[in-house]
C-alpha positions, 0 to 999 in steps of 0.5 A: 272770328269774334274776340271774347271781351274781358267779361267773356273771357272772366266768365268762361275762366270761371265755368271751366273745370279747374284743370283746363283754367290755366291752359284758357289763361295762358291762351287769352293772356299770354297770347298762345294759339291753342298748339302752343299753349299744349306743347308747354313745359313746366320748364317753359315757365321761368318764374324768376324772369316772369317769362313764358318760353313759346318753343313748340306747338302741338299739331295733328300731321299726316292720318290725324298723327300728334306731333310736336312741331316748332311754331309756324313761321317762326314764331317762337318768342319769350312772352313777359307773363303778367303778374296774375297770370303767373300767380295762376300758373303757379297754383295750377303746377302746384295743384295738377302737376308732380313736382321735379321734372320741367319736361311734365305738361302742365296741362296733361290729360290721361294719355301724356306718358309719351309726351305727344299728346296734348288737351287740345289734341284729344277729344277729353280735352275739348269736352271741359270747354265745351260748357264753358264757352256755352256759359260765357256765351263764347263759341269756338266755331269758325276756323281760328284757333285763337279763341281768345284774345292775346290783349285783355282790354280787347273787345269783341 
């Protein structure tokens, strides 16, 4: 696995579609593996705490079925959200998602109506970040599903 640098992580931040920037955010920022960042809630966020509740992954089961699942080996956590990251979350629920309910995606793609289907489980959901990572020279190849990193000051 090659973790981005900041400087990577910036460029594939700027080349994503605007709706699939707040899901890369989370995923290098707050340390989210691509599941988790895909099973949030609006309700997850506590805006006031400045805290992310990571309680559920989505992950494909038995025949390639999306499911739900709690996070592997117990990993479910509180994350304390950096400022910006929580800036930036805020405007993508303002600008992506409809207003009153905490159970809504954040990060929703066409088919969420029955809330098991999440960006990094469909194929509409990899192609914004596909050009993204070609422009940032990040690549997703290798068998992590963390492609970026959960520290900001890393380096690859």
């Amino acid at each position: 696995m090659t973790v981005p640098t900041p400087l990577q992580v910036g460029t594939l931040l700027a080349a994503a579609d605007d709706r699939f920037t707040g899901f890369i955010a989370v995923c290098a920022f707050g340390g989210l593996h691509l599941g988790e960042a895909a099973a949030l809630h609006v309700g997850d966020v506590d805006f006031l705490r400045r805290r992310l509740l990571v309680s559920r992954q989505v992950q494909r089961g038995p025949g390639g079925a999306v499911e739900l699942r709690a996070p592997k080996h117990g990993s479910e956590r509180t994350i304390v959200v950096p400022d910006r990251l929580l800036n930036l979350l805020a405007a993508h629920i303002e600008r992506h998602v409809a207003a009153g309910d905490p159970e809504r995606w954040p990060f929703p793609t066409g088919a969420d109506t029955a809330r098991t289907r999440s960006p990094s489980a469909t194929s509409g959901g990899r192609r914004p970040r596909r050009p993204a990572s070609t422009a940032s020279g990040c690549t997703t190849s290798g068998t992590s599903s963390r492609p970026v990193s959960s520290h900001p000051g890393a380096t690859s």
